[in-house]
Steps between C-alpha positions, in 0.01 A plus 500: 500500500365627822617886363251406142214409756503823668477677181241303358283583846553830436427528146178274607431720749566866324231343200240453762563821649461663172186326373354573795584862485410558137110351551466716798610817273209339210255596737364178453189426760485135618235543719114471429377904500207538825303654221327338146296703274135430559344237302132433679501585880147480718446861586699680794277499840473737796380322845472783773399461835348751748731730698634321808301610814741486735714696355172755378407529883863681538417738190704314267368349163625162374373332221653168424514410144611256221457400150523203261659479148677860590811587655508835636849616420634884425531487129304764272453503094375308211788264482363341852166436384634248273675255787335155684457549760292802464639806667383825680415701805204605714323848471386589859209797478378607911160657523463598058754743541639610196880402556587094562808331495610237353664201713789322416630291723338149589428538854188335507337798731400888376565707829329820533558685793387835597129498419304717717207293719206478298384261206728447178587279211790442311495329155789240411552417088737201368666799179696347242849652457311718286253602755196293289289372802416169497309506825424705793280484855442763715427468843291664774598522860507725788774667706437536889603818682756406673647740776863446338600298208814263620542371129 
């Protein structure tokens, strides 16, 4: 009897091992996806604040950002224009140049270092993922001459 026990635990056992196996090779996903196609969203938002002075005063330029109904993630092409939350990136423009960049990563701050003393402005836009520009600010400030930079 106890022999018959021990192969029905195993049998019991092997089955679960095996169904679990097979849905994990269904590629089956059981959780929720962290993005929904977009039904009605408010529009995305860009809040930016004036470069930090202390950190002006040494030469260095801060600007601390952040947005609403937009995540700032590095993803590029029509497909992520579709997902809720919205998606995109920052374009970062210093003094109208004709070169920007585009920023991808959510720090919450554009750095610029390396500006020469004198007055400048750098413009910050909320891109889609297909660089459409929902909304921009530029702002005005000016670097001190500082004998030495210690960024």
């Amino acid at each position: 009897m106890t022999m018959l026990i021990k192969t029905l635990a195993a049998v019991a056992v092997a089955t679960l091992l095996a169904t679990g196996a097979f849905a994990q090779g269904t590629g089956e996903v059981r959780t929720a996806p962290v993005f929904f196609p977009i039904k009605s969203e408010p529009p995305p938002k860009l809040i930016v604040e004036p470069p930090l002075p202390e950190a002006l005063a040494r030469g260095a330029v801060l600007i601390p950002y952040r947005t609403e109904n937009f995540r700032i993630v590095s993803v590029l092409g029509a497909g992520a224009s579709t997902v809720s939350p919205r998606v995109g990136h920052l374009h970062v423009t210093v003094d109208d140049l004709p070169w920007r960049w585009a920023e991808t990563g959510d720090t919450s701050t554009v750095v610029v270092v390396g500006l020469p003393a004198g007055e400048h402005k750098v413009r910050i836009e909320l891109a889609s993922p297909e660089h459409k520009v929902f909304a921009g600010k530029t702002l005005a400030f000016t670097v001190p001459d500082t004998a030495s930079h210690p960024h």
